[in-house]
Backbone as ProteinMPNN parsed JSONL, in Angstrom:
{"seq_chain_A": "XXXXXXXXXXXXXXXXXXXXXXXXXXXXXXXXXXXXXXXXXXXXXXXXXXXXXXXXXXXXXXXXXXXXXXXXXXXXXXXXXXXXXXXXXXXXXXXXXXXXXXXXXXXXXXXXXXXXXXXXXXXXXXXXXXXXXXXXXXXXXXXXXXXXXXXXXXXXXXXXXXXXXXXXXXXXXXXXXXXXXXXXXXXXXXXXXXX", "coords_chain_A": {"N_chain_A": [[34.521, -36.128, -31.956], [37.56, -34.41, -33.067], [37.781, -32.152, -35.354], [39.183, -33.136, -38.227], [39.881, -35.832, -37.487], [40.71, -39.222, -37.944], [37.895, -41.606, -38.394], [37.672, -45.164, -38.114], [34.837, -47.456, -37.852], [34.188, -50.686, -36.101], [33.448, -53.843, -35.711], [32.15, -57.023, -35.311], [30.099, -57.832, -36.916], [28.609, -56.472, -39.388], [26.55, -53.512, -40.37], [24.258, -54.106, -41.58], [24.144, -56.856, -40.729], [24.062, -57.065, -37.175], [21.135, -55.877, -37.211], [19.735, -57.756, -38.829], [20.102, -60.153, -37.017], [19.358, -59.249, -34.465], [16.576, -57.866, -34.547], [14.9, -57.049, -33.161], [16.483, -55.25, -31.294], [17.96, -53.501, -32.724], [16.587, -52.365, -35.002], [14.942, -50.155, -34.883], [17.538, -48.17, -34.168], [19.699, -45.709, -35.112], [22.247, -46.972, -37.066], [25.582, -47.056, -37.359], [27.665, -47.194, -40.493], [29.806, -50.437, -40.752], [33.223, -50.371, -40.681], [35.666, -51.84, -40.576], [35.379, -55.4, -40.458], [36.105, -57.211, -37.866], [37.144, -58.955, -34.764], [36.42, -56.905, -31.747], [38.179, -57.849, -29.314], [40.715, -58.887, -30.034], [41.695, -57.444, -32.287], [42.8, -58.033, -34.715], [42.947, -57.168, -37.337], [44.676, -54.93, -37.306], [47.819, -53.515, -36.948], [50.386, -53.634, -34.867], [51.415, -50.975, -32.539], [49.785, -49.267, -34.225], [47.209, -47.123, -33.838], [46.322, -43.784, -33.256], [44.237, -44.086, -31.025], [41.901, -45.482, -29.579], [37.985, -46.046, -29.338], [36.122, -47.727, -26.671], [33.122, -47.925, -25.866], [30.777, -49.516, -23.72], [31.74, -52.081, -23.842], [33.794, -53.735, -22.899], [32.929, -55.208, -20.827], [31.375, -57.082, -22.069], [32.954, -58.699, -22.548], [34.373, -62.151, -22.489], [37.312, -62.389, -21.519], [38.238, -59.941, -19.879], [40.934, -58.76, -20.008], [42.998, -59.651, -21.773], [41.875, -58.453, -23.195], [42.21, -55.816, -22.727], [44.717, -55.712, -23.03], [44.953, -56.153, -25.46], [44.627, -54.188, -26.753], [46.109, -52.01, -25.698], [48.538, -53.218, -27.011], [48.001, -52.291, -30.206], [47.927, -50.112, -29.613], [49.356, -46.671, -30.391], [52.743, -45.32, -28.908], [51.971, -42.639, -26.498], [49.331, -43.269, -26.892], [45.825, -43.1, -26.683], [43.106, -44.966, -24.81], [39.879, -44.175, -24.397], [37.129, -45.657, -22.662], [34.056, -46.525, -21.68], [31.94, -47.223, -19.237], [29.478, -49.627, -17.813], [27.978, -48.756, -14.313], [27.717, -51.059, -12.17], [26.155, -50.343, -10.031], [24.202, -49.167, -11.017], [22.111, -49.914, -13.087], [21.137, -52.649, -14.627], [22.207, -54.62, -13.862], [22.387, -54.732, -11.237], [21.973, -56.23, -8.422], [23.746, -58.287, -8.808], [26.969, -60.268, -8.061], [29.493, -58.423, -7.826], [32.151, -58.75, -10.174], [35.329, -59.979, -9.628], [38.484, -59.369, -9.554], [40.73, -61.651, -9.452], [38.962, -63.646, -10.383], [39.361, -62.483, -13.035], [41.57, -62.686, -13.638], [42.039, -65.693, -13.705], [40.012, -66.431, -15.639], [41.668, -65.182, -18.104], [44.008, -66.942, -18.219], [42.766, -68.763, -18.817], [41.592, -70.708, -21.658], [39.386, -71.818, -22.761], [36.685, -70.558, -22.591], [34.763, -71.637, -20.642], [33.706, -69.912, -18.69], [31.648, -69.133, -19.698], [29.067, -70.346, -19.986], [28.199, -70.089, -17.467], [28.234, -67.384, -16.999], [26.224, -66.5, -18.787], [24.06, -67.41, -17.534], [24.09, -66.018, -14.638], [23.091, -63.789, -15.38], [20.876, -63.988, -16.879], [19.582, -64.963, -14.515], [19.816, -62.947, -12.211], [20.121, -60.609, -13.742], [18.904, -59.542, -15.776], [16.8, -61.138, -14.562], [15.423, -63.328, -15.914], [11.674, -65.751, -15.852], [11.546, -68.044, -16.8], [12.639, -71.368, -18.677], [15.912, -71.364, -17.318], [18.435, -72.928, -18.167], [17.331, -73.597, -20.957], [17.204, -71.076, -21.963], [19.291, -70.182, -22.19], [20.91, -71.723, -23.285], [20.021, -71.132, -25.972], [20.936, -68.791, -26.326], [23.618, -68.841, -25.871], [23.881, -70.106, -28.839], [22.959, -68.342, -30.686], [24.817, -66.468, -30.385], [24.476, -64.786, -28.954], [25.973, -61.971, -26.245], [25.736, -60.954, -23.29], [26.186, -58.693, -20.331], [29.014, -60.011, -18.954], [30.916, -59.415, -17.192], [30.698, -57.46, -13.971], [30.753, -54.733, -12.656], [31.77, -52.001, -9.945], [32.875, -48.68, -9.73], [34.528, -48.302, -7.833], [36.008, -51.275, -8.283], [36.658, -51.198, -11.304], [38.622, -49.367, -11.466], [40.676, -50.664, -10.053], [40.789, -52.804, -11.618], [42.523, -51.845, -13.453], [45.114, -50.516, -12.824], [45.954, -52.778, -11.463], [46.502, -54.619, -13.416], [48.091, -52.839, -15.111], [50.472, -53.243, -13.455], [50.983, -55.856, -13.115], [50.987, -57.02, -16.083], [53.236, -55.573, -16.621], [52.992, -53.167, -17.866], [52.873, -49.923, -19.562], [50.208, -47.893, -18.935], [48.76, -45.696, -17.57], [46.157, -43.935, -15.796], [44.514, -41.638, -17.26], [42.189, -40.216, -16.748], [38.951, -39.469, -14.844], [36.141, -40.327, -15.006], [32.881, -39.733, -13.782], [29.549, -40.726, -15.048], [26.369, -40.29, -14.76], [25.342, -43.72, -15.298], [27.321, -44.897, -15.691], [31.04, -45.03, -15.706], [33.621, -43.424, -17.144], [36.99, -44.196, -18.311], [39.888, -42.361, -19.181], [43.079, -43.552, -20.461], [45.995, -43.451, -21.004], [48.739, -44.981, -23.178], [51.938, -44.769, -21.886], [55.18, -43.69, -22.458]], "CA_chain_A": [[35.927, -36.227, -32.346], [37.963, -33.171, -33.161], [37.908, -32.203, -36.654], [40.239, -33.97, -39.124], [40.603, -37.205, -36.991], [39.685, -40.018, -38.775], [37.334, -42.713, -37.751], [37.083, -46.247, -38.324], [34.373, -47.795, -36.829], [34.89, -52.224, -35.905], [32.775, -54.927, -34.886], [32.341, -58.346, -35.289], [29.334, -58.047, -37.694], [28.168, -55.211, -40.532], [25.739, -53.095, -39.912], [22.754, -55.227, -41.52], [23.965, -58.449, -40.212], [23.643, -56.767, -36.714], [19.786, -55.732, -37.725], [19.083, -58.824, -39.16], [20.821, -60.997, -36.114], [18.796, -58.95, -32.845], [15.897, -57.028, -34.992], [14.265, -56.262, -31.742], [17.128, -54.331, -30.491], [18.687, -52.745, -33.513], [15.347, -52.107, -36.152], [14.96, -48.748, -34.587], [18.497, -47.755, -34.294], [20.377, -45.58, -36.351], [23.473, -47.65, -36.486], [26.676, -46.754, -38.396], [28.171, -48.298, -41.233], [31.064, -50.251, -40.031], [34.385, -49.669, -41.61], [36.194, -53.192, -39.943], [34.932, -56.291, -39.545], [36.889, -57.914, -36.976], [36.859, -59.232, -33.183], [37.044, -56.314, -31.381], [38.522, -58.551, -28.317], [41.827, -58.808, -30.647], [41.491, -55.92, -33.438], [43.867, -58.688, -35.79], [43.613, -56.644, -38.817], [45.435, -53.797, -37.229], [48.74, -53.569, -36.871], [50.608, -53.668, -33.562], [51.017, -49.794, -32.36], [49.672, -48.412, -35.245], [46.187, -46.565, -33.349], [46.613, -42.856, -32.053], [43.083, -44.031, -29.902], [40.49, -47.136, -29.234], [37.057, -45.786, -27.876], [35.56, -48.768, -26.486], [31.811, -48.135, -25.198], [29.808, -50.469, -23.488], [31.701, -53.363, -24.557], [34.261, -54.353, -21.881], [31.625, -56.041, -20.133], [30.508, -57.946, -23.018], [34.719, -59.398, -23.243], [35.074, -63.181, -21.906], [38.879, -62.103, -21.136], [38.823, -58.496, -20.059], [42.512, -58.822, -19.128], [43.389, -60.252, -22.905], [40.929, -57.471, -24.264], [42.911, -54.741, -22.676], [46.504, -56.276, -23.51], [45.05, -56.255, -27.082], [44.304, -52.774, -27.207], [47.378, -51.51, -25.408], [49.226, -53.414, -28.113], [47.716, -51.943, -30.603], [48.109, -48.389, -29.525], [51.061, -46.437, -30.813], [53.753, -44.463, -28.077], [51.0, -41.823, -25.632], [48.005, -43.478, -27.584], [44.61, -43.045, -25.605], [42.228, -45.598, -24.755], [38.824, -44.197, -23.921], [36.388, -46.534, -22.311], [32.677, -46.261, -21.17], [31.987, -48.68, -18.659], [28.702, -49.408, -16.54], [28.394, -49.182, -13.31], [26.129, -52.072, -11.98], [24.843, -49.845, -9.107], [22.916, -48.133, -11.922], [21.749, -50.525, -14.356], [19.573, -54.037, -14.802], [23.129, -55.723, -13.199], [22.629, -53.765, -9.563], [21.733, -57.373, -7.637], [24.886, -59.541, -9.793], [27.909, -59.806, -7.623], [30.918, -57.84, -8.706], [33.467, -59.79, -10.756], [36.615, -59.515, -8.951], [39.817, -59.208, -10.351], [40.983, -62.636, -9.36], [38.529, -63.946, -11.407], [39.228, -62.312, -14.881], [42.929, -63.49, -14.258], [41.747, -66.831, -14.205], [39.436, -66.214, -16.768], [42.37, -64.941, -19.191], [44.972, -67.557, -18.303], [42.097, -70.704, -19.137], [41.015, -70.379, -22.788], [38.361, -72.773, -22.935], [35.758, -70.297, -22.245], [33.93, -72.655, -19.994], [32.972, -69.322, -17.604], [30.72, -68.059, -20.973], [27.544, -70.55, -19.754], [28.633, -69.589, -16.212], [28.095, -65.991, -16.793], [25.243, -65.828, -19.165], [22.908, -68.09, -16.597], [23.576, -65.405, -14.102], [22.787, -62.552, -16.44], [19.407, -63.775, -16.834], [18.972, -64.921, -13.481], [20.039, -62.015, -11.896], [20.297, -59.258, -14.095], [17.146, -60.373, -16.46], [15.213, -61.512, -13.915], [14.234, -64.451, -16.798], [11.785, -66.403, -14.96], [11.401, -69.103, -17.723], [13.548, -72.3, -18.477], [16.934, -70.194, -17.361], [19.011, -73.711, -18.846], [17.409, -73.406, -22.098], [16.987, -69.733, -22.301], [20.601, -69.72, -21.676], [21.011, -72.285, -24.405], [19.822, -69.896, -26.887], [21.883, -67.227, -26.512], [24.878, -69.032, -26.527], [23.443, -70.575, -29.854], [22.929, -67.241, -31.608], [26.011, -65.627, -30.329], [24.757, -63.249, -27.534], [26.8, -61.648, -25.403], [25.329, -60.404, -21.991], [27.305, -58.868, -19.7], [29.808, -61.214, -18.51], [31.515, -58.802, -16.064], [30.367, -56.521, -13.964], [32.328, -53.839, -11.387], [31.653, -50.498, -9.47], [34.232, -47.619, -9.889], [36.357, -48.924, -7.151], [36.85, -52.836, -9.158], [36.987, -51.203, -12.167], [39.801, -48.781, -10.839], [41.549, -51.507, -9.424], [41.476, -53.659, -12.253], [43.191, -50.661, -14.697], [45.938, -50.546, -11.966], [46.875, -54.299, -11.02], [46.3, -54.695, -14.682], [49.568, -52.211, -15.46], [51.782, -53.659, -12.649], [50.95, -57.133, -12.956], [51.659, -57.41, -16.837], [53.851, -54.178, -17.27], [52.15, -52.176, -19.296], [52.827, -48.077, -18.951], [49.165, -47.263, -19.063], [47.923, -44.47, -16.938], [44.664, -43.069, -15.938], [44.668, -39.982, -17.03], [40.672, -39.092, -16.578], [38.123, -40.634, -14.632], [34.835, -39.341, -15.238], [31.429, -40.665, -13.586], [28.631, -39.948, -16.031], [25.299, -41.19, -13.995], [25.227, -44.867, -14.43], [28.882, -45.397, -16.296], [32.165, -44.385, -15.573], [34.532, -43.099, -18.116], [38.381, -43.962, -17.842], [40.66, -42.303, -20.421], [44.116, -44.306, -20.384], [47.4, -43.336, -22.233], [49.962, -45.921, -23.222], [52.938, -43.865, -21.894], [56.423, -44.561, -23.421]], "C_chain_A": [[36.372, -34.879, -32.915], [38.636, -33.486, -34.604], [39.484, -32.773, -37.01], [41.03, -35.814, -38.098], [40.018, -38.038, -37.958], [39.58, -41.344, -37.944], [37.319, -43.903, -38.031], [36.209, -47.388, -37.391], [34.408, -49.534, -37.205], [33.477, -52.285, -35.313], [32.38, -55.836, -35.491], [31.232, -58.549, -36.725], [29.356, -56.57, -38.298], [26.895, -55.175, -39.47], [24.61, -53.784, -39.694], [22.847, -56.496, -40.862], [23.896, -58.052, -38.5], [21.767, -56.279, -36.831], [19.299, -56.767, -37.924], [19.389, -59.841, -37.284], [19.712, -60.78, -34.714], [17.567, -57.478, -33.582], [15.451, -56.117, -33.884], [15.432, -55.178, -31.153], [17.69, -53.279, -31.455], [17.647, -52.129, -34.787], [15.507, -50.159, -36.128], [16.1, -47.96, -34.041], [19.458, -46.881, -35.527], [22.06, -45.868, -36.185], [24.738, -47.289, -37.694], [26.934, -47.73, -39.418], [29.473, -48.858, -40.561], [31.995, -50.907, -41.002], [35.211, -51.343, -42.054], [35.483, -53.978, -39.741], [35.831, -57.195, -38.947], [36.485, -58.279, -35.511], [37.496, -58.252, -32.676], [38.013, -56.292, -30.054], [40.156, -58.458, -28.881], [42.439, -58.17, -31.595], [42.556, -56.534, -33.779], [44.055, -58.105, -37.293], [44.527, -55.296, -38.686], [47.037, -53.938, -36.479], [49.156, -52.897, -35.245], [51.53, -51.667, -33.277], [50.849, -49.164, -33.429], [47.978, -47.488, -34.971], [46.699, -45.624, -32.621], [45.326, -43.271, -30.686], [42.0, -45.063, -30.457], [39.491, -46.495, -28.246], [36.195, -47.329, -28.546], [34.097, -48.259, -25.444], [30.833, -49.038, -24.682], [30.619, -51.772, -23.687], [33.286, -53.909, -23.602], [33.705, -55.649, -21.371], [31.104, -57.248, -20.451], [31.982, -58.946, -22.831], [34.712, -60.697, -22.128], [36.638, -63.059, -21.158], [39.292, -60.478, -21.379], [40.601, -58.038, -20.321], [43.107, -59.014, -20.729], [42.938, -59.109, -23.743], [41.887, -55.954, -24.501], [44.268, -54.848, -22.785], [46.431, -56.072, -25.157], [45.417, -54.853, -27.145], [45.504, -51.91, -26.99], [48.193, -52.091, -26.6], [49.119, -52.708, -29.205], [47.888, -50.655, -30.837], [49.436, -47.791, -30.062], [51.704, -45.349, -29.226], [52.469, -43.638, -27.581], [49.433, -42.196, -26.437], [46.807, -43.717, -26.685], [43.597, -44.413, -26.028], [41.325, -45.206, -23.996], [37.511, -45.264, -23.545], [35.367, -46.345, -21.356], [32.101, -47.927, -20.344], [30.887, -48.593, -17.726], [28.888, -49.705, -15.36], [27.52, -49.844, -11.821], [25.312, -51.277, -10.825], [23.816, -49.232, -9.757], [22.173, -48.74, -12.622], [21.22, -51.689, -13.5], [20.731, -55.213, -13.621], [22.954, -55.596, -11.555], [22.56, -55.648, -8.643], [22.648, -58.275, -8.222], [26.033, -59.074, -8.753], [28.782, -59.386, -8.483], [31.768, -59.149, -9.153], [35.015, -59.655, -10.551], [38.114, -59.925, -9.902], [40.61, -60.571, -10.383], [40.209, -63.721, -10.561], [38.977, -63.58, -12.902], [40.979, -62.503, -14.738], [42.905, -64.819, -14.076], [41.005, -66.991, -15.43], [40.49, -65.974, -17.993], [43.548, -66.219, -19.278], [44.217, -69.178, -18.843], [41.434, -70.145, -20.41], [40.419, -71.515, -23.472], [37.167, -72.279, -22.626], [34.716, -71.017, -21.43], [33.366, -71.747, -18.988], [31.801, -68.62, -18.515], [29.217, -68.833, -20.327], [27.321, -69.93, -18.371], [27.387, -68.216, -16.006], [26.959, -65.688, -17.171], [24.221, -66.258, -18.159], [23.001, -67.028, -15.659], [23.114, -63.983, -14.426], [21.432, -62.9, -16.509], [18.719, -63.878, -15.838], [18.654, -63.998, -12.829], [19.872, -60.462, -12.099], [19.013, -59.085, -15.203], [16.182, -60.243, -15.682], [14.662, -62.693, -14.288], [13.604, -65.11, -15.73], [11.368, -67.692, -15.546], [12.344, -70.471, -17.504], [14.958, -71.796, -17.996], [18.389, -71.538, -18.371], [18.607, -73.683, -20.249], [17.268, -72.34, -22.912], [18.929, -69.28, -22.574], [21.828, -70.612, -23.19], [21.028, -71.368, -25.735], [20.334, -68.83, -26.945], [22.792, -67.877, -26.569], [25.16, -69.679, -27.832], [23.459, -69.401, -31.122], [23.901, -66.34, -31.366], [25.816, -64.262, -29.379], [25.493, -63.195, -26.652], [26.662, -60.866, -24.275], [26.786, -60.153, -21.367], [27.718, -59.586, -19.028], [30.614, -61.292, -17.169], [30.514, -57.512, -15.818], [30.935, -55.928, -12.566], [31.024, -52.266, -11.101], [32.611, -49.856, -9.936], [35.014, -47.966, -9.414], [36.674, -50.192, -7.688], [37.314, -51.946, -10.665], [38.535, -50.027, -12.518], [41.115, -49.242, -10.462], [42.318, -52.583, -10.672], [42.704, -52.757, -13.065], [44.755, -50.735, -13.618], [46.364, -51.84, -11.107], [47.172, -54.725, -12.849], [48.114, -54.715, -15.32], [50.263, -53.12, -14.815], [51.474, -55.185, -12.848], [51.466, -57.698, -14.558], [52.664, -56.312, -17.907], [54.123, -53.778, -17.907], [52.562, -51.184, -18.822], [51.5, -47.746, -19.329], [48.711, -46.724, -17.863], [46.237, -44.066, -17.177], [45.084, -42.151, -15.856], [43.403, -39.223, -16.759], [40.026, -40.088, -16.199], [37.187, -39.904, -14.496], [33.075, -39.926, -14.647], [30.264, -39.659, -14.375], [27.273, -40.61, -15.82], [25.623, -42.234, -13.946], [26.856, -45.404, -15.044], [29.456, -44.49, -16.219], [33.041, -44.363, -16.941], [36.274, -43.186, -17.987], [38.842, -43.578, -19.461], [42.033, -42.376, -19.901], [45.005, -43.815, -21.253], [48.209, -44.378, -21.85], [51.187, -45.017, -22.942], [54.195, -44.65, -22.611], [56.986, -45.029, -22.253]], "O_chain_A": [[35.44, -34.158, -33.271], [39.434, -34.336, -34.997], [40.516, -32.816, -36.341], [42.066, -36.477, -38.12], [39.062, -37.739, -38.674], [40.387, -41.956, -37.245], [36.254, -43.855, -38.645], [36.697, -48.042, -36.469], [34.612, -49.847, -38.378], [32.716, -51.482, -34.773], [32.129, -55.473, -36.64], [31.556, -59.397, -37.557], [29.997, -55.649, -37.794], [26.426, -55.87, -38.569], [24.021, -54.093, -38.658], [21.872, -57.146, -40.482], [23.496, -59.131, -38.064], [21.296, -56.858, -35.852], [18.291, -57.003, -37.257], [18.394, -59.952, -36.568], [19.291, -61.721, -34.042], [17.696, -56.316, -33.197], [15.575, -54.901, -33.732], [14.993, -54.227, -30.506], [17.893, -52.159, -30.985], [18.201, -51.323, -35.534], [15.936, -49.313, -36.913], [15.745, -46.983, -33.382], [19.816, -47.365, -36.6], [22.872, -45.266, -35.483], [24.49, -47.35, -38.898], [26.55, -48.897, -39.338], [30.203, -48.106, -39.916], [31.707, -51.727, -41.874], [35.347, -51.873, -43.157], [34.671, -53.724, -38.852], [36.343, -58.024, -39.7], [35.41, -57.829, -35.116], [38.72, -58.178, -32.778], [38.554, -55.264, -29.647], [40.912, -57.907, -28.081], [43.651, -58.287, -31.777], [43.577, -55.974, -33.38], [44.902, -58.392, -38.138], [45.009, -54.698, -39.648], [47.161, -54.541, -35.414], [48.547, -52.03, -34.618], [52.311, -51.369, -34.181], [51.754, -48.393, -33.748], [47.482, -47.155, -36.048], [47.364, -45.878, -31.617], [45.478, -42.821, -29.55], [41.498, -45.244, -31.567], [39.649, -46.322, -27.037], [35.862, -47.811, -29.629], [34.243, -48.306, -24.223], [29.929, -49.292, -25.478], [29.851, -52.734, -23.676], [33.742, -54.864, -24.23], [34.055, -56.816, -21.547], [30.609, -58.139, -19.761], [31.785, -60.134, -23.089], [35.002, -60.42, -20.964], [36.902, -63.787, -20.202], [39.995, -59.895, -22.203], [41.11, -57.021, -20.793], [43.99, -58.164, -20.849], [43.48, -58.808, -24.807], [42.19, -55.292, -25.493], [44.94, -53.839, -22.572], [47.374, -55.896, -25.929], [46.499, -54.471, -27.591], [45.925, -51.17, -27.879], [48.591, -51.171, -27.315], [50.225, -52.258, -29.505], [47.988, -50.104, -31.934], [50.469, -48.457, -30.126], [50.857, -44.7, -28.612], [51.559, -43.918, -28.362], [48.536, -41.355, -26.492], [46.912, -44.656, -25.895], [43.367, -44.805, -27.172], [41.448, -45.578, -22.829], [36.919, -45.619, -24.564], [35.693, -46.011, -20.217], [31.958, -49.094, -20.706], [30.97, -47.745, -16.838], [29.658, -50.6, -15.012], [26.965, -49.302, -10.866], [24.107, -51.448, -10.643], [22.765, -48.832, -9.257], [21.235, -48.021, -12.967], [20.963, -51.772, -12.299], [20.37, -56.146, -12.904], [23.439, -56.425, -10.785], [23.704, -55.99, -8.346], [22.184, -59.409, -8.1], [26.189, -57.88, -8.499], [28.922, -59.785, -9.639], [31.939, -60.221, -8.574], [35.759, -59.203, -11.423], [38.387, -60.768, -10.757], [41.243, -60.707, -11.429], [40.805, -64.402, -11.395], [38.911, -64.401, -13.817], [41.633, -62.451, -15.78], [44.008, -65.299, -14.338], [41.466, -67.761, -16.274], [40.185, -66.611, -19.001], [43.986, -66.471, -20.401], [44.757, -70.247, -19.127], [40.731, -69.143, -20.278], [40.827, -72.051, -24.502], [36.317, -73.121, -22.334], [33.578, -70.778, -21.835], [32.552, -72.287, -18.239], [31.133, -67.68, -18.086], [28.255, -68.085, -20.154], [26.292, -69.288, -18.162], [26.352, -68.061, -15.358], [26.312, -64.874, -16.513], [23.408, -65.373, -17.888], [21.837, -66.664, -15.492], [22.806, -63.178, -13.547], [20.678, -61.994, -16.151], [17.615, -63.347, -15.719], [17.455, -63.818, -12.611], [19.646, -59.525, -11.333], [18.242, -58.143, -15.02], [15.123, -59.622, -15.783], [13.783, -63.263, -13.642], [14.257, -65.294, -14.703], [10.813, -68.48, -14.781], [12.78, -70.72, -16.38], [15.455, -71.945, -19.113], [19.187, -71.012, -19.146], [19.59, -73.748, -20.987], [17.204, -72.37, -24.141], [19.477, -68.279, -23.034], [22.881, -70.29, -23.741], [22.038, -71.018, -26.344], [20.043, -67.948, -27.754], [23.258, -67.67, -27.689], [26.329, -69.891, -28.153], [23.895, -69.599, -32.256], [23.933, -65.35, -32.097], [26.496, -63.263, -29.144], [25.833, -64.238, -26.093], [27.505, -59.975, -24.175], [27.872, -60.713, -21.52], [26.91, -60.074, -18.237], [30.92, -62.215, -16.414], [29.869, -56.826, -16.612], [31.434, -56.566, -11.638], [30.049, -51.795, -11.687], [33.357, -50.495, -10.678], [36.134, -48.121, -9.901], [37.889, -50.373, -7.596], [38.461, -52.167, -11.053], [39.228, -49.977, -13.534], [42.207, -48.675, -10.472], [43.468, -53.0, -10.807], [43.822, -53.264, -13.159], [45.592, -51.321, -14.305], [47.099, -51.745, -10.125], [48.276, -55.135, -13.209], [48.912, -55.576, -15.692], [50.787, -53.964, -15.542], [52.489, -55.675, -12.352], [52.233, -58.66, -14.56], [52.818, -56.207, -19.124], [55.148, -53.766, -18.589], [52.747, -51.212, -17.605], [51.574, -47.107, -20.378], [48.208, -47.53, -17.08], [45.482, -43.954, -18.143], [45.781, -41.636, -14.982], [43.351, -38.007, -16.577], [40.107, -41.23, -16.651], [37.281, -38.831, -13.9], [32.303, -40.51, -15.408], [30.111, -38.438, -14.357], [26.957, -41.479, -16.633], [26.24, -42.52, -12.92], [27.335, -46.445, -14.594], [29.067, -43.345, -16.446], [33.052, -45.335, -17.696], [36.832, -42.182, -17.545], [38.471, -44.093, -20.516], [42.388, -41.557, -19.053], [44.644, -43.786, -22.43], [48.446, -44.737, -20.696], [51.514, -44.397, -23.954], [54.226, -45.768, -23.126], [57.978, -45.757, -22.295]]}, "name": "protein", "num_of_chains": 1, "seq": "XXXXXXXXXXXXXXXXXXXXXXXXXXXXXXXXXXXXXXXXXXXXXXXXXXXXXXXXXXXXXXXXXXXXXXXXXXXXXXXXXXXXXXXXXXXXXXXXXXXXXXXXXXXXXXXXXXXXXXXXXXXXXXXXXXXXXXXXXXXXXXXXXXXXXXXXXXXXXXXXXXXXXXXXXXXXXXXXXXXXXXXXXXXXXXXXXXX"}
C-alpha cells in the first residue's frame, strides 16, 4: 500500500479465534490482527460509499452469493473507488477437475436466499477438488458444522471476465475493469466504481 493509506483489515473472526477454529491451517501463519469484525459478504459496519478501496484476496470463491458480495462492495465504495480482487484460476489449483460455475448459476444463487446450494457445493469440493475418499456425506457434514467454507465457485479468466461485465449491465453498476493481471495460478481484476 502506498505510504499514508490507511488499512483496516475485516473478517468474520479475530485473529485467535481463526487459530483456535482451523489450528492446522493457521498455527504456523503469521496472521494479522484484525481491525473489523464483520461479514465480509456485506461489510454492515461500514457505511454506504464511504471506502476509497476493498482488496478482496482469495475470498470471492469462498462467497455463497458472489453477485450480492460484489453489489455489497460496490455499495460501499465511494465515487472512482477501486476494488482489487485476487481470484484463482481453477486450471491451476486443487479445483482444475470441478466444473466452472457459470454465471447463470450465481444469479440464481443470489436471487434464492436459503442457501440450500452451500451442501451442494461443499460435497463437490471434496469430491472433486479434495479428492476426500472417506464418508463424503458426513465429511461434508462437518464442515458445514464448524463453519468451513470451501470454494463454492470456481471460474477461468474468461467466466470470471464475463461475470464482472454482465454483472455491471445486468444490475447497473458503473464498474470498470481497469487492470487485468494473470499472476500464475490467479488472476487479478482491479475495478473502479466510476461516477
Amino acid at each position: 500500500m502506498p505510504e499514508g493509506a490507511k488499512v483496516r483489515y475485516v473478517d468474520v473472526f479475530t485473529a485467535e479465534e481463526l487459530r483456535q477454529a482451523w489450528p492446522r491451517d493457521y498455527q504456523k501463519l503469521d496472521i494479522v490482527e484484525i481491525d473489523v469484525v464483520d461479514n465480509g459478504e456485506k461489510l454492515d459496519k461500514f457505511k454506504a460509499s464511504s471506502l476509497d478501496f476493498i482488496i478482496a484476496n482469495h475470498f470471492i470463491e469462498h462467497c455463497l452469493d458472489p453477485i450480492g458480495t460484489l453489489l455489497n462492495m460496490y455499495k460501499k465504495l465511494c465515487p472512482k473507488g477501486v476494488l482489487f480482487l485476487a481470484i484463482p484460476d481453477k486450471r491451476y489449483t486443487f479445483d482444475k477437475p470441478r466444473p466452472v460455475t457459470p454465471y447463470s448459476h450465481l444469479l440464481e444463487e443470489h436471487k434464492d436466499k436459503t442457501q440450500k446450494f452451500r451442501r451442494e457445493h461443499t460435497e463437490e469440493f471434496l469430491r472433486l477438488g479434495d479428492k476426500y475418499k472417506g464418508d463424503i456425506k458426513k465429511r461434508t457434514q462437518e464442515l458445514l458444522d464448524n463453519g468451513y467454507r470451501p470454494h463454492y465457485h470456481v471460474w477461468t479468466q474468461k467466466e470470471m471476465t464475463e461475470m464482472f461485465v454482465r454483472l455491471a449491465a445486468d444490475f447497473k453498476i458503473n464498474l470498470e475493469i481497469q487492470a487485468l493481471i494473470k499472476n500464475q495460478h490467479e488472476v487479478i481484476y482491479i475495478l473502479r466504481k466510476m461516477r
